[in-house]
Structures are given as C-alpha cells and as structure tokens.
MDAnalysis code that builds the backbone (N, CA, C; Angstrom):
import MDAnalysis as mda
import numpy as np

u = mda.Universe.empty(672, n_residues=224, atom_resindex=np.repeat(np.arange(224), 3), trajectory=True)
u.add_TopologyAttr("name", ["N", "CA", "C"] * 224)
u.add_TopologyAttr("resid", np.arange(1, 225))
u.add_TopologyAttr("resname", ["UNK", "UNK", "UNK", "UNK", "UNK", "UNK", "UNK", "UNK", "UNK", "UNK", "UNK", "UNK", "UNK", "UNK", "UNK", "UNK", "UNK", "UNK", "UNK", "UNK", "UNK", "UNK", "UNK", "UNK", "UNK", "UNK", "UNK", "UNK", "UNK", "UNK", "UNK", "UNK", "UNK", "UNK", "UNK", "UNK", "UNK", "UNK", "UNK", "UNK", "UNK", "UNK", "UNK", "UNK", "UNK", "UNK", "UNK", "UNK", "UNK", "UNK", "UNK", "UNK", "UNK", "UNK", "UNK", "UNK", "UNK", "UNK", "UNK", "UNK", "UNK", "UNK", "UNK", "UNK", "UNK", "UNK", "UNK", "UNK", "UNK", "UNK", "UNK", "UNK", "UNK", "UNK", "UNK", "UNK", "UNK", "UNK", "UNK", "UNK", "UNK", "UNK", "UNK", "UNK", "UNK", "UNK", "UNK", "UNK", "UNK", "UNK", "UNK", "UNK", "UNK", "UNK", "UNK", "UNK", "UNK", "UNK", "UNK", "UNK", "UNK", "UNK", "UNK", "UNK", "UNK", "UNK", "UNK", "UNK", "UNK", "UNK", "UNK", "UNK", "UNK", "UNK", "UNK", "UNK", "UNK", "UNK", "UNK", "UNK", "UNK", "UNK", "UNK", "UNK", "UNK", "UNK", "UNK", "UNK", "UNK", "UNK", "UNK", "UNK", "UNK", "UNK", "UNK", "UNK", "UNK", "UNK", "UNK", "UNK", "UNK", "UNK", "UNK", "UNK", "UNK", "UNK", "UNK", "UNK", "UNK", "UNK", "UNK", "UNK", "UNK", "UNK", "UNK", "UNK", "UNK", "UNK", "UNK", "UNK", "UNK", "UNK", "UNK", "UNK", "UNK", "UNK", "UNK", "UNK", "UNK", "UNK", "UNK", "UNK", "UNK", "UNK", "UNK", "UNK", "UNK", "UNK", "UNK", "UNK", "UNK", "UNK", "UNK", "UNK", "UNK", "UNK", "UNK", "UNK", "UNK", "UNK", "UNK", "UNK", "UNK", "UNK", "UNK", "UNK", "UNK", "UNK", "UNK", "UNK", "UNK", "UNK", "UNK", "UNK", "UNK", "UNK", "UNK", "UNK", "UNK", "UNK", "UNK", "UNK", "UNK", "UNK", "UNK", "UNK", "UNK", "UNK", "UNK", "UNK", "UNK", "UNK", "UNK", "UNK"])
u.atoms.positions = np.array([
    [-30.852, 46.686, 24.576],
    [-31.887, 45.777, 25.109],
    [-32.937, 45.549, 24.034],
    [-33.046, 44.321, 23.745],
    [-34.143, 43.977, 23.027],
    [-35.663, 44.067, 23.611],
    [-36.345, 45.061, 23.051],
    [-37.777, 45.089, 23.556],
    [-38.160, 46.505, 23.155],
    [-40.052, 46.267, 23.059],
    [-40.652, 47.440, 21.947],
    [-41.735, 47.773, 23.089],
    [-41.567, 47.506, 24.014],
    [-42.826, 48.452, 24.847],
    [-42.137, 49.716, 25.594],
    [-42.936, 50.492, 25.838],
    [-42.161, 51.585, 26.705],
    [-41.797, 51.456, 27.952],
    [-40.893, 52.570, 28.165],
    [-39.793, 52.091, 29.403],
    [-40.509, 53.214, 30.803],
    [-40.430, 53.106, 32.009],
    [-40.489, 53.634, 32.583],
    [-39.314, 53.391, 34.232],
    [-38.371, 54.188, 33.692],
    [-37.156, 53.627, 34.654],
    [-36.656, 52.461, 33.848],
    [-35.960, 51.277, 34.124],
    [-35.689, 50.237, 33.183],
    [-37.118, 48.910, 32.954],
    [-38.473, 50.037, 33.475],
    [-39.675, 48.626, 33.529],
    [-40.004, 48.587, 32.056],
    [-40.432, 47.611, 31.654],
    [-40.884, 46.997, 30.726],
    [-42.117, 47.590, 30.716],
    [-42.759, 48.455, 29.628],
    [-44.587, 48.796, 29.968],
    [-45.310, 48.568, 28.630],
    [-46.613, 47.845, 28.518],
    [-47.064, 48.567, 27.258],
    [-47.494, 49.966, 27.331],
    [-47.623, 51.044, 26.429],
    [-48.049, 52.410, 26.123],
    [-49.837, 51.406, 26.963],
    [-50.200, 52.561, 27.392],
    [-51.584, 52.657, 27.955],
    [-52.571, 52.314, 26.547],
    [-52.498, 53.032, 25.596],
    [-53.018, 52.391, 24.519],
    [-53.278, 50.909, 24.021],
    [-52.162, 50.213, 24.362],
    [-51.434, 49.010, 23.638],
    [-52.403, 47.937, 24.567],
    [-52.214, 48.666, 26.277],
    [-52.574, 47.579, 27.140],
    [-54.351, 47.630, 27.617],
    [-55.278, 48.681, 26.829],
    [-56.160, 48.961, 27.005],
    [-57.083, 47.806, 25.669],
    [-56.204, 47.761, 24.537],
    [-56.158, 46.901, 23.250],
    [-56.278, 45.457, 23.898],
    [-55.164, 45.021, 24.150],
    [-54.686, 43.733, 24.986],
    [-55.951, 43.246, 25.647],
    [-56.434, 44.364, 26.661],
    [-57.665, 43.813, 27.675],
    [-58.821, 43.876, 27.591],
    [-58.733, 44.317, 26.059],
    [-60.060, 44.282, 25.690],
    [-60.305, 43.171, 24.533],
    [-58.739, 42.553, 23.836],
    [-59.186, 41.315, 23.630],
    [-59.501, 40.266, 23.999],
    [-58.541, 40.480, 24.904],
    [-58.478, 39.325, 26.339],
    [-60.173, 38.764, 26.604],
    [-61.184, 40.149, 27.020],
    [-62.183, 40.310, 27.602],
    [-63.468, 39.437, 26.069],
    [-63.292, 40.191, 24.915],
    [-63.522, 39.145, 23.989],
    [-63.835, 38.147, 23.540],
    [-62.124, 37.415, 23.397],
    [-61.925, 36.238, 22.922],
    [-62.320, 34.873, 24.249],
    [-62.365, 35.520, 25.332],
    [-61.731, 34.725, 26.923],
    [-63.251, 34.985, 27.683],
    [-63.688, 35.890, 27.653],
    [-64.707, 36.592, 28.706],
    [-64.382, 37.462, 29.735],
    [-65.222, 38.238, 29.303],
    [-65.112, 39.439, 30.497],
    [-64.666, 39.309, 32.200],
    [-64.094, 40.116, 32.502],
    [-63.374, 40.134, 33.476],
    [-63.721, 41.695, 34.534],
    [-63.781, 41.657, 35.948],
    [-63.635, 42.495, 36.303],
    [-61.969, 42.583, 37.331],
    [-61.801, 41.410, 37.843],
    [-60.742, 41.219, 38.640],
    [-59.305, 41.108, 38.360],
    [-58.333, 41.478, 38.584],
    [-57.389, 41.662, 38.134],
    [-56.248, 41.794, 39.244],
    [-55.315, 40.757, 38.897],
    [-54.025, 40.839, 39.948],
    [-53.242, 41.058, 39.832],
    [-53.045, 42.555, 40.217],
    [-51.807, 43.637, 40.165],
    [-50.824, 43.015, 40.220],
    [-50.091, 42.814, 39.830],
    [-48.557, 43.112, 40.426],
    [-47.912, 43.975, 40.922],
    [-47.391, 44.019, 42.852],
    [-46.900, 44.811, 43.667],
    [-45.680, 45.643, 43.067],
    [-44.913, 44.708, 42.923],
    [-43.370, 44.764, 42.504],
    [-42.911, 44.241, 41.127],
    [-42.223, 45.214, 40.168],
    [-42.052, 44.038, 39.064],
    [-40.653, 44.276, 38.764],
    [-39.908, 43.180, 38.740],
    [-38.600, 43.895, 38.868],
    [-37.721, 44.487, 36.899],
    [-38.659, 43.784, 36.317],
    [-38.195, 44.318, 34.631],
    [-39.682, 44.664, 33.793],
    [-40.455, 43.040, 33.455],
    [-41.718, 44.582, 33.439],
    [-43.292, 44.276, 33.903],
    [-43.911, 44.882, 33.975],
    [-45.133, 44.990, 34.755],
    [-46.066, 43.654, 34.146],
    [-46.598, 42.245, 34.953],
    [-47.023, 41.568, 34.716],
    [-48.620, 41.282, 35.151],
    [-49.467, 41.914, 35.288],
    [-50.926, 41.644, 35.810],
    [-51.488, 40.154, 35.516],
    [-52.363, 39.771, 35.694],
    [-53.230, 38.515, 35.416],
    [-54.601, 38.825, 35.619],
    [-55.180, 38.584, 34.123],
    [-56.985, 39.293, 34.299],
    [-57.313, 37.381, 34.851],
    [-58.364, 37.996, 35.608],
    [-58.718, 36.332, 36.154],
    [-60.372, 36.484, 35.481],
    [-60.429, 35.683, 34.538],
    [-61.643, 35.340, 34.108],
    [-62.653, 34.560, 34.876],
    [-63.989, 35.086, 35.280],
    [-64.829, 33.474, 36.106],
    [-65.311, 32.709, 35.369],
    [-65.978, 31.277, 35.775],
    [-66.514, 30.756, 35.191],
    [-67.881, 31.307, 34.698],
    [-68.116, 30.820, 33.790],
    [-69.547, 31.423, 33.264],
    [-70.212, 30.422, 32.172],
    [-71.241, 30.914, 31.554],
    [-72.278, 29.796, 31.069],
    [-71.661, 29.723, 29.772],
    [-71.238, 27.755, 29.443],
    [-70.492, 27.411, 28.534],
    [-69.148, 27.267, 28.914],
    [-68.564, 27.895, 30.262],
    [-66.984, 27.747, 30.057],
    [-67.376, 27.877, 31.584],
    [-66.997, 26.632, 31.763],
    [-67.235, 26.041, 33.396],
    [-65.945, 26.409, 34.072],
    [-65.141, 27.039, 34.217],
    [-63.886, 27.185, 34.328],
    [-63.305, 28.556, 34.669],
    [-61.961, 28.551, 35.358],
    [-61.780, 30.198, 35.163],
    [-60.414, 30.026, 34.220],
    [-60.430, 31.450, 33.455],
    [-58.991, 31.403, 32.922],
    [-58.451, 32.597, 33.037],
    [-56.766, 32.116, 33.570],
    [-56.005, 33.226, 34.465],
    [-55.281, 33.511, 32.773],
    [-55.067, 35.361, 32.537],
    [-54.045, 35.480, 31.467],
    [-53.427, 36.832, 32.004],
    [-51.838, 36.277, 31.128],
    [-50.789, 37.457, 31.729],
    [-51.741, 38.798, 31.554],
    [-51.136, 39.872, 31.419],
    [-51.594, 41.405, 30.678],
    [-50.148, 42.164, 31.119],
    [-49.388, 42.324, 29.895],
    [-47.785, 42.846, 30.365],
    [-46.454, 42.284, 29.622],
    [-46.897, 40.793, 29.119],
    [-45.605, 40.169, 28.941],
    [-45.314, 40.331, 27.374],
    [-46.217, 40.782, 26.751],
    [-46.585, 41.172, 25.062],
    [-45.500, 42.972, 25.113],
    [-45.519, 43.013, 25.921],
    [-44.876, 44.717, 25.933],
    [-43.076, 44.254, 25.435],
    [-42.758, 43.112, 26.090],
    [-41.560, 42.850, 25.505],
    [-41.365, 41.855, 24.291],
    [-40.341, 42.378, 23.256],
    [-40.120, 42.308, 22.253],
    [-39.481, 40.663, 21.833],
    [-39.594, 39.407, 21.658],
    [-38.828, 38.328, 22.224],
    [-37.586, 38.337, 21.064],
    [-37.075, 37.600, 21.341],
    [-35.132, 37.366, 20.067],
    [-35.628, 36.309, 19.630],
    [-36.311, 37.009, 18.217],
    [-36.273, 35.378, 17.389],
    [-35.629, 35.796, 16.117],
    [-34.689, 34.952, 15.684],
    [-34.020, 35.019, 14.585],
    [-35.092, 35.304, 13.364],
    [-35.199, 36.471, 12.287],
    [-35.669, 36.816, 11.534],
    [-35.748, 35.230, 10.515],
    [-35.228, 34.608, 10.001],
    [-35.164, 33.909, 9.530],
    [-36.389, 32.951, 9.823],
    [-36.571, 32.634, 11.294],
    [-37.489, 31.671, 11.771],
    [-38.682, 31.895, 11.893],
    [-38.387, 33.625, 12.203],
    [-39.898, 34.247, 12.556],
    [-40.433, 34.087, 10.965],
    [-39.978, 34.525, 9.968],
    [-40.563, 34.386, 8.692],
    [-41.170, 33.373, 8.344],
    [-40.442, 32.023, 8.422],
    [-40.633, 30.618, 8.099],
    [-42.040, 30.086, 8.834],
    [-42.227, 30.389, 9.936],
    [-43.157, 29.912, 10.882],
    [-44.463, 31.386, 11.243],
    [-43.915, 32.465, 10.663],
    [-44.878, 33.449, 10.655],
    [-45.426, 33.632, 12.433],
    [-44.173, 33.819, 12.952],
    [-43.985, 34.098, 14.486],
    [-44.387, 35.723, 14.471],
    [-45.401, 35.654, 16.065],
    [-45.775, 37.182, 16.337],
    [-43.945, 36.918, 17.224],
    [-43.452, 38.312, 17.791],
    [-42.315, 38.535, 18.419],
    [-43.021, 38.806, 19.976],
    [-44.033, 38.820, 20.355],
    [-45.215, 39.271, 21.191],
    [-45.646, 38.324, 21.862],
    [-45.831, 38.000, 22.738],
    [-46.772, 36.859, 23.347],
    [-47.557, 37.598, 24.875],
    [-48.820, 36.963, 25.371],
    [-49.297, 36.689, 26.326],
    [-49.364, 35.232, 26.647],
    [-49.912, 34.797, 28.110],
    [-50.208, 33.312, 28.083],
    [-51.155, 33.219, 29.122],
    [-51.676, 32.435, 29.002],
    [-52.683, 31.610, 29.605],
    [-53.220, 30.437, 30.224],
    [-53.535, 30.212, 31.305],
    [-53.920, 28.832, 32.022],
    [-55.470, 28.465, 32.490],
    [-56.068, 27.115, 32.023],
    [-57.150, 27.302, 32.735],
    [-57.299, 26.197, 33.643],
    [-58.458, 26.528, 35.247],
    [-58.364, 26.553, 35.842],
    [-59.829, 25.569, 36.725],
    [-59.899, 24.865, 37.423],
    [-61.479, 24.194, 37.782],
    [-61.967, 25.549, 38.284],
    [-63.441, 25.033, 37.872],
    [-64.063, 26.656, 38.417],
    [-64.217, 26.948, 40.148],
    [-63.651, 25.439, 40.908],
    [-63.823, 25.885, 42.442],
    [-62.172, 26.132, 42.805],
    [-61.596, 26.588, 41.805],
    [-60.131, 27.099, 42.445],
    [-60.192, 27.920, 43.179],
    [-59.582, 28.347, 44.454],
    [-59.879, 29.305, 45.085],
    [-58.822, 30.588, 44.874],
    [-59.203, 31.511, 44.388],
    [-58.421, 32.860, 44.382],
    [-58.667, 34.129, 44.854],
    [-58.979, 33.905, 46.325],
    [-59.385, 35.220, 46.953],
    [-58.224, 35.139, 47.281],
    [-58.098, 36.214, 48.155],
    [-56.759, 36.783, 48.305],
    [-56.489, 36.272, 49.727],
    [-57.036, 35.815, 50.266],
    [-56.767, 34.810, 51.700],
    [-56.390, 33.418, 51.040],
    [-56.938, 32.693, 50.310],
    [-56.260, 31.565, 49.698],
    [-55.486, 31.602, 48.531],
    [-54.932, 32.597, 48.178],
    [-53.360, 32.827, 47.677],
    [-52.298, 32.935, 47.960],
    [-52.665, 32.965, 49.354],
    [-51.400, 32.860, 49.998],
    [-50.873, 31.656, 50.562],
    [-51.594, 30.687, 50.318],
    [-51.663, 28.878, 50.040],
    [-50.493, 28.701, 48.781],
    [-49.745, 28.205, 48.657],
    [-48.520, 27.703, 47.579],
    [-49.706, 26.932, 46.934],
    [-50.539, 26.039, 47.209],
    [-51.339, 25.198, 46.518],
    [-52.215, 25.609, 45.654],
    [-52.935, 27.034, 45.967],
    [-53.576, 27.440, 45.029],
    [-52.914, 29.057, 44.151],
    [-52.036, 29.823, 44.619],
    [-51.261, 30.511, 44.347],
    [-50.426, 30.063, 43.312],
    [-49.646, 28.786, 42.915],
    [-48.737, 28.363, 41.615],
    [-48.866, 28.677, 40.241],
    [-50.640, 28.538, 39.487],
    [-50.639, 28.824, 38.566],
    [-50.146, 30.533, 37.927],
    [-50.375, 31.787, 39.587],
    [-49.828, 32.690, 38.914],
    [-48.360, 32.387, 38.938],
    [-47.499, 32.237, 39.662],
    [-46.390, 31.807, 39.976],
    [-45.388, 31.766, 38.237],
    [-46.598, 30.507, 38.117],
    [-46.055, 29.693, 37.159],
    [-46.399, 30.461, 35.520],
    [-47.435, 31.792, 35.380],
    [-47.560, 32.283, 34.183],
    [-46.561, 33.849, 34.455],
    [-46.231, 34.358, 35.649],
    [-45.351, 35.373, 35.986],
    [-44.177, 35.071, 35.401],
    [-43.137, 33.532, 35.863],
    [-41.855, 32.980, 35.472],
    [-42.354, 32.798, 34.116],
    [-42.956, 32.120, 33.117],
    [-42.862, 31.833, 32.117],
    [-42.709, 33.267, 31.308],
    [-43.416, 33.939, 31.484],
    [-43.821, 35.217, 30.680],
    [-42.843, 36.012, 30.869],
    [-41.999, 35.900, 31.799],
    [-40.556, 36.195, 32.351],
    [-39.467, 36.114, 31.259],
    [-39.739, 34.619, 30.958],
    [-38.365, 33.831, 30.491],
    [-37.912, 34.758, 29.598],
    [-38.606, 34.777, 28.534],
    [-37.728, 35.156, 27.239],
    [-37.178, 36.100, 27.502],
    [-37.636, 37.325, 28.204],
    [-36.439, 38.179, 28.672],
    [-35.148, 37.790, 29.573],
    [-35.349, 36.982, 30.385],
    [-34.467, 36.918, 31.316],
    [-33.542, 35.810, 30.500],
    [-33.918, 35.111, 29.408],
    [-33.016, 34.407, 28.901],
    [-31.939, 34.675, 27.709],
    [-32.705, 36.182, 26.936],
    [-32.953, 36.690, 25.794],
    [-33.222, 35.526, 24.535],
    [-33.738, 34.686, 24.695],
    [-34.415, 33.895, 23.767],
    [-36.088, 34.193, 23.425],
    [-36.677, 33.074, 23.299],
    [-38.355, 33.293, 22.788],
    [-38.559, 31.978, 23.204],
    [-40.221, 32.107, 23.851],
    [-40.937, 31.125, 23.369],
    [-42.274, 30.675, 22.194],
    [-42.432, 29.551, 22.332],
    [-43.681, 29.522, 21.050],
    [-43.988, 28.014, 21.316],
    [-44.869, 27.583, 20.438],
    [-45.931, 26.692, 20.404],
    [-45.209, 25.556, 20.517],
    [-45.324, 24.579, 21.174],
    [-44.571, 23.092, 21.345],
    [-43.511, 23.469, 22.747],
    [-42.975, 24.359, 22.288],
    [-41.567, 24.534, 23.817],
    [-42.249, 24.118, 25.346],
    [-41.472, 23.543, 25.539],
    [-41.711, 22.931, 27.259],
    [-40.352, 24.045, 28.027],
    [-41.135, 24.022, 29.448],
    [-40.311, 24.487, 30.410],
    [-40.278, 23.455, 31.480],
    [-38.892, 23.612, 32.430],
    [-39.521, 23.015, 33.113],
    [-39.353, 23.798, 34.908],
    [-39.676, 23.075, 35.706],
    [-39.315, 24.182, 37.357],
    [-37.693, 24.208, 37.313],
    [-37.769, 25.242, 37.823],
    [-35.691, 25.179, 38.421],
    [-35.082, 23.893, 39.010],
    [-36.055, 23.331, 39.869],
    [-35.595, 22.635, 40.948],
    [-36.118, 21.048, 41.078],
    [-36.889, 21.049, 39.845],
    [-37.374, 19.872, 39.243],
    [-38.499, 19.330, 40.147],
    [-38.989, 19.989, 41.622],
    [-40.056, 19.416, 42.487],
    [-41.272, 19.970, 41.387],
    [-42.530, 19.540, 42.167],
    [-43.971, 19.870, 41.399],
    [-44.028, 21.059, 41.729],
    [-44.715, 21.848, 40.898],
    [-45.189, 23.157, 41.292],
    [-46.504, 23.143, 42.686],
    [-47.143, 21.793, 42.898],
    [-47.703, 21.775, 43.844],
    [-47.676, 20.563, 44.490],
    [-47.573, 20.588, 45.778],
    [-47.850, 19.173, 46.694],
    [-48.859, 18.313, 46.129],
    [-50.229, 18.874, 45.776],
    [-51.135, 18.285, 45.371],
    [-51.675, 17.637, 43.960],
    [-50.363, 18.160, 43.141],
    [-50.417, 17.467, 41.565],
    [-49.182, 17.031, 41.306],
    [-48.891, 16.000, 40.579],
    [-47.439, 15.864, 39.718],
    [-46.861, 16.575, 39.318],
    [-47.384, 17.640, 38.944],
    [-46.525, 18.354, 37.184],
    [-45.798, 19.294, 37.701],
    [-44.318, 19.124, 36.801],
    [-43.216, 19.869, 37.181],
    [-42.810, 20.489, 35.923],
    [-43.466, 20.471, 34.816],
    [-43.166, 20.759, 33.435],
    [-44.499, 21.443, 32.958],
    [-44.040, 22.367, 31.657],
    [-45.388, 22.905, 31.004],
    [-44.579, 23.228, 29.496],
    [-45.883, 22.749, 28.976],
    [-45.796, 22.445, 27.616],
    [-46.830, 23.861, 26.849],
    [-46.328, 24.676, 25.953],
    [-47.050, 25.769, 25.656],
    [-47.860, 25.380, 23.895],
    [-49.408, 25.800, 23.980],
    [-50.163, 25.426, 22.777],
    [-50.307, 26.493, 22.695],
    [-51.395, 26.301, 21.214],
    [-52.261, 27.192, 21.243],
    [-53.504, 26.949, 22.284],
    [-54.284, 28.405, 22.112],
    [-55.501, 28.188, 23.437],
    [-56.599, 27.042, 22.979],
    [-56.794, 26.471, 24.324],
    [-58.140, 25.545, 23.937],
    [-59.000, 26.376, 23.507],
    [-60.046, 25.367, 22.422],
    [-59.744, 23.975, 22.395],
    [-58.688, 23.335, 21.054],
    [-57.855, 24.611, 20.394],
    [-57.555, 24.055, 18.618],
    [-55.854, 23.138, 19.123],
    [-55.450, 24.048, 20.444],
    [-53.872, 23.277, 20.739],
    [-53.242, 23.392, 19.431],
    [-53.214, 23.114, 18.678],
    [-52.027, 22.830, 17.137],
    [-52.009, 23.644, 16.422],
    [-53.200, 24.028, 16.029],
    [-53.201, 24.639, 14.653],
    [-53.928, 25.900, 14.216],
    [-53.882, 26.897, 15.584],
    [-54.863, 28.198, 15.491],
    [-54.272, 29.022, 15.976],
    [-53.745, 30.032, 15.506],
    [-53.402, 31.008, 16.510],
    [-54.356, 31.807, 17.057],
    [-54.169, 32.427, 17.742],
    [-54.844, 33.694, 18.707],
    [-53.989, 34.682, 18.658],
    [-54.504, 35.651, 17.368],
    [-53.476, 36.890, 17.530],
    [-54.440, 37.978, 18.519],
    [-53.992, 39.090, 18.989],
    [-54.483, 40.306, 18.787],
    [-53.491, 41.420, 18.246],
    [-53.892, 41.887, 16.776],
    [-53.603, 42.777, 16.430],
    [-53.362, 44.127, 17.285],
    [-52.518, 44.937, 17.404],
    [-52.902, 46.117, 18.055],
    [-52.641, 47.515, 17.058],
    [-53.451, 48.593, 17.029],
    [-52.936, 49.948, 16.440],
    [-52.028, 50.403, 16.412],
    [-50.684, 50.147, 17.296],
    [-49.486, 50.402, 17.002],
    [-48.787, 49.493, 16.264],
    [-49.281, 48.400, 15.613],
    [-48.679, 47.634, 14.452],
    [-48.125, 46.282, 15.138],
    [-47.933, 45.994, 16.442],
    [-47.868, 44.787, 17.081],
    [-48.917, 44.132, 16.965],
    [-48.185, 42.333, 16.884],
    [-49.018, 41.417, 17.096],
    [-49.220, 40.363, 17.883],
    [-49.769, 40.585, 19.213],
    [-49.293, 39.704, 20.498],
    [-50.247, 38.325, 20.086],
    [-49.693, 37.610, 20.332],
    [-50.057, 35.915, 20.073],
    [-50.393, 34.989, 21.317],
    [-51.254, 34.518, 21.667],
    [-51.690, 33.981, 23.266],
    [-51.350, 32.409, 23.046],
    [-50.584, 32.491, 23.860],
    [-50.257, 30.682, 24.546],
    [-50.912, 30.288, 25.593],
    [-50.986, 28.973, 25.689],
    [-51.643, 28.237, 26.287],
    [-50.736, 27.429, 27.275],
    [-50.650, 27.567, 28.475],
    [-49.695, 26.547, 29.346],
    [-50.477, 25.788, 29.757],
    [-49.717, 24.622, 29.672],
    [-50.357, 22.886, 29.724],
    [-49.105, 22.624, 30.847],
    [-49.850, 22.576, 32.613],
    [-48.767, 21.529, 32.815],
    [-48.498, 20.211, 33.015],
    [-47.484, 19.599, 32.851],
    [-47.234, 18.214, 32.435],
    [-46.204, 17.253, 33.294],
    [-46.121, 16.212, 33.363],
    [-45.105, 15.214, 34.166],
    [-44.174, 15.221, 33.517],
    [-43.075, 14.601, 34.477],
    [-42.250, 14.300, 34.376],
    [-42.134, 13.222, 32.999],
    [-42.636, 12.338, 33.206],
    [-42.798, 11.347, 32.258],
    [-43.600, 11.521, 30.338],
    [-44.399, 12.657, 31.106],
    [-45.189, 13.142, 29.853],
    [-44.123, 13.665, 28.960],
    [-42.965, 14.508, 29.548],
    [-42.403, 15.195, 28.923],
    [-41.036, 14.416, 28.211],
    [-40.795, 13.299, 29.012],
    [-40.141, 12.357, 28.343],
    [-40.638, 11.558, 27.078],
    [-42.055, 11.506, 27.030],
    [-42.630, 11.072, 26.133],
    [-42.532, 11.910, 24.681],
    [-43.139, 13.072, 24.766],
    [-42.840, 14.219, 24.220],
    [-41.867, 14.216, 23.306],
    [-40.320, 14.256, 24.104],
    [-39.033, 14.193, 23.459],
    [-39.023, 13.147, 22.649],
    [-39.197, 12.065, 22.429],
    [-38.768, 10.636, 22.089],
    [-39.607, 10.578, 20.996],
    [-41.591, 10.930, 20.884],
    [-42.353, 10.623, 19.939],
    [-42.685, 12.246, 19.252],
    [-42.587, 13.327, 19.745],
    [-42.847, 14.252, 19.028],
    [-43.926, 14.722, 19.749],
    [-44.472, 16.099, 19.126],
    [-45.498, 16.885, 20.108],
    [-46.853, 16.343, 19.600],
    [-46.920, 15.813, 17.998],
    [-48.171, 15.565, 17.926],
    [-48.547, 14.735, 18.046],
    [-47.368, 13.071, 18.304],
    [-48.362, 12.153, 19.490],
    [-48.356, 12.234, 21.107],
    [-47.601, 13.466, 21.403],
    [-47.682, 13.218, 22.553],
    [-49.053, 14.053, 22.876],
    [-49.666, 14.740, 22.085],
    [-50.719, 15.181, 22.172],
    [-52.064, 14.279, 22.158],
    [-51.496, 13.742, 21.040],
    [-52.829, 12.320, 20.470],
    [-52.625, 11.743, 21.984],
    [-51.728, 11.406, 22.784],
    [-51.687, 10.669, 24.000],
    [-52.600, 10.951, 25.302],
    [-52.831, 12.680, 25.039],
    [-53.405, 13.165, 26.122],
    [-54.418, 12.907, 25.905],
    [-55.067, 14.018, 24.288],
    [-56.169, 14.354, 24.028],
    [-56.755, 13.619, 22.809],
    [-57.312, 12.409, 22.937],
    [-57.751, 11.481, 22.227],
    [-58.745, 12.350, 20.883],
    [-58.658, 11.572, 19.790],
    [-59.310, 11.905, 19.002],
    [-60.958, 11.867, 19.137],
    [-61.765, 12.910, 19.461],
    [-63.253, 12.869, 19.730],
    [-63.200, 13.226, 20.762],
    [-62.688, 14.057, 21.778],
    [-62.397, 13.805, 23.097],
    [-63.153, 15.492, 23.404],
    [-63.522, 15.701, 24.879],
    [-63.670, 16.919, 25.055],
    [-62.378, 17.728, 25.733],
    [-61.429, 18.655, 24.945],
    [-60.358, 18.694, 25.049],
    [-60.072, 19.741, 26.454],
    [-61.651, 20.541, 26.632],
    [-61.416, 21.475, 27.694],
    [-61.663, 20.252, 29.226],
    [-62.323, 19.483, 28.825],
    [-62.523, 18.615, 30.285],
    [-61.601, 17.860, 30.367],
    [-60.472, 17.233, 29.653],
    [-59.793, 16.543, 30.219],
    [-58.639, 17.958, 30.500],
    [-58.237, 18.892, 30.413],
    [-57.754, 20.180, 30.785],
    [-58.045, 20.157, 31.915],
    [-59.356, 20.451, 32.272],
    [-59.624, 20.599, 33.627],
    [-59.568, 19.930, 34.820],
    [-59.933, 18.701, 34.301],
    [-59.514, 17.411, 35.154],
    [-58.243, 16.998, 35.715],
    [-57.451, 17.604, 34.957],
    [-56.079, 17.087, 35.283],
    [-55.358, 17.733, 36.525],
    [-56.316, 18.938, 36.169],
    [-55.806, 20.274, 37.350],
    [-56.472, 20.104, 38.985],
    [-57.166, 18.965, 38.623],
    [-58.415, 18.868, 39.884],
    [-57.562, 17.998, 40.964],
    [-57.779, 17.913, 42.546],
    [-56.935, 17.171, 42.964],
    [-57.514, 16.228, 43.080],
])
C-alpha cells in the first residue's frame, strides 16, 4: 500500500506530531479555529474538517480537510520532479459567512455538501491510487449538482485564494513531509467544458477577470 502516515488497524493516521503541525498551520495561514468536525467513522483514513469563522478581513468561513496529507499520493517520480509536486495534500473550500453549520443544519444535503464534497475528494487519490494537483477537475459520480440550490456538479482544484495559479501553500512538517493545500472551486457543467477546449488559464481569465476581487466573486458564486 502506498502511503506514509501511520497505521492504526488498516486507518490511515498522521503520527499526533504531524497532525498537531498541520493544525497549527492551518490555524496560521487560514485563521484560528476552535471547531472541528470529527469524523464518526472513517473507513481508510481519518478525515476531520477545521471550520474556520468569519472574521475581520475574511468575511467568510473556510472549511479544511485535517487527515488527507497522512496519505502518501502515486505520482510518478519523474513528474513529481518536473513540477516540484508535494506527494501530500490537504484541501480547502470557502464558504459565505451566513452558511449554516451547526449541527442541526447539517443534516440539510443543502448545507452539509461542501463537507461531503472535501471528504470524497481528499478520498480520491487513495481510492483511485492516483494523485491530485493544481488544474485537475473532478466531477460527482452521478453527474446531478452537489446541491438543489446551485449548478455545480464539477470542481476544479487551485491554489488557495487569492494567487489560484501560481503559489503554493506548503506546510513543511518535522518529519520531513510536505503537505501542499488545494483549493476546491466548484464549477458547471459548461464551465468545465470550457476548461477542456481553452485551457485552465483562460478558463480562469473567464471567471476571474483581470483586477477583479477574486475572494468575492468565490463567494458569490456559492450564495443562493
């Protein structure tokens, strides 16, 4: 099995060290956090989500894995070199700041999806034994929206707002890993057709206009 976090039974874990590192960059780079959504059950490896609130300057909340960096992804040495790939990832979504995530309105499909949707992604590369990285789109199994109340049935992974293209977000950790934070963007049907045909960096110029405020039209899109 490909993967560098420790095992407990066949779960996927970071060492307590690794994931104490993780959440304290998280807390950092993102803003402090007290809330955090366990995961009950994990059936390969342990996936949490620190839920960031909004706060002054970042009108917004942002949900990020804490767990999915513990597994190791399959990227051909060759590529990882060329492109200077961490093998590591977390990811991330952000969110209008009146989303509701108490635990009575999570149990709403409508406001519940975005974890949904960073649990399966952060999933994939194991369950596929492939990798993801910057530009890759996913899309749902079943091709419906992830919610009644928005279009988007696709997500397109950046870097974190606001650089999208050209910044990574590492966190180094003391055991010599380097987990790398993505950004899930989700997207239409049509967006993603666009995508394919012109490339990621006009389909970007398409969204996020040159001069543009890149976290508000983010947020907007998510709004119903």
């Amino acid at each position: 099995m490909n993967e560098s976090g420790k095992k407990s039974g066949s779960l996927i874990l970071y060492s307590e060290k690794d994931e104490t590192e993780v959440s304290e960059f998280i807390a950092d780079e993102f803003g402090g956090f007290s809330n955090v959504y366990h995961e009950l059950v994990s059936p390969d490896m342990h996936i949490d989500i620190a839920m960031i609130p909004p706060q002054e300057g970042h009108d917004y909340y942002t949900l990020c894995t804490i767990g999915a960096g513990a597994y190791r992804m399959n990227i051909d040495q060759g590529t990882r070199t060329q492109h200077q790939l961490s093998e590591h990832s977390e990811f991330l979504i952000y969110l209008p700041a009146d989303w509701k995530l108490d635990d009575e309105s999570l149990k709403d499909e409508s406001n519940y999806w975005p974890i949904r949707l960073l649990k399966n992604t952060a999933r994939l590369s194991y369950r596929t034994g492939s990798w993801l990285g910057i530009g890759h789109t996913i899309g749902s199994e079943d091709g419906e929206t992830y919610s009644d109340k928005l279009p988007y049935n696709n997500v397109v992974l950046l870097y974190p707002a606001p650089y999208l293209t050209n910044v990574y977000t590492n966190c180094n950790l003391s055991s010599g890993k380097t987990i790398s934070f993505h950004q899930i963007l989700p997207i239409t049907g049509k967006e993603l057709d666009y995508k394919y045909e012109k490339g990621t960096a006009e389909f970007l110029d398409s969204i996020f206009p040159e001069g543009c405020d890149v976290m508000e039209i983010i947020i907007d899109r998510l709004k119903d």
